[in-house]
N, C-alpha and C positions, 0 to 999 in steps of 0.2 A: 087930332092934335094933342089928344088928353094921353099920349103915350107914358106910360111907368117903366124907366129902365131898370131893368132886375139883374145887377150883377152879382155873377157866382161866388161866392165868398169861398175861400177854400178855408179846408178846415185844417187847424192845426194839430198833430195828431200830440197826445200826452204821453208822456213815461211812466210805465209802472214803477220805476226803478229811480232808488233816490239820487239826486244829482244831477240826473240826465234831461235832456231836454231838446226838442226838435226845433231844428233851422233850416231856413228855406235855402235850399241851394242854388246854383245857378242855372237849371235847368229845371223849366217851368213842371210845377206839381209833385217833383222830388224831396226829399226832406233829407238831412242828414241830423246826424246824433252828436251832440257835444255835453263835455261837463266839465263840472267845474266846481270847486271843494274851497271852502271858507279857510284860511289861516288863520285870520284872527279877525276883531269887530271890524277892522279897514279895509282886507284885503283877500281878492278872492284868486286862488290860482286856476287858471285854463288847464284843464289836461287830453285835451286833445276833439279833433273834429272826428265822427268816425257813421261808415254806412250804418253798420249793424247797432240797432238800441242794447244788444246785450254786450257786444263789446266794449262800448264805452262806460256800461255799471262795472263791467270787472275792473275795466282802469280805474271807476272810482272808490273800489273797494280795495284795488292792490294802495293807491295812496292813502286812503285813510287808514287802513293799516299800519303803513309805513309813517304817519305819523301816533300815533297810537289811539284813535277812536276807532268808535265801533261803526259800522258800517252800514248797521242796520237802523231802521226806523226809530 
C-alpha cells in the first residue's frame, strides 16, 4: 500500500543560442524552437515558432541586426 508514484518528468532541452528557446509542442516529447528579441524595457517581439534550434537563432540574428544590436552575447 506504501506505493511511490515516480512520474517521468521530461526534460526540457536548453538553447546554446541567444534568444531561442524550447516549447513543447503538440505531440507528446517533441519540442519546437521559438524566439523572441526585447524592443524595449515593455515589449518583447515574437519572431517566429520554428523545428530546427538553428533556424530560429538566424531569425534572431537577421532582426537584431535589422534593428542595430549585436547579436552576440
Amino acid at each position: 500500500m506504501n506505493e511511490v508514484l515516480a512520474f517521468k518528468r521530461t526534460v526540457i532541452p536548453r538553447s546554446r543560442f541567444r534568444g531561442v528557446y524550447a516549447f513543447r509542442s503538440r505531440v507528446p516529447g517533441v519540442f519546437v524552437w521559438q524566439c523572441s528579441l526585447s524592443i524595449d524595457e515593455r515589449r518583447r517581439e515574437h519572431l517566429g515558432t520554428f523545428m530546427d534550434e538553428v533556424a530560429a537563432a538566424r531569425a534572431f540574428d537577421v532582426r537584431a541586426r535589422a534593428l542595430g544590436r549585436s547579436s552576440e552575447c
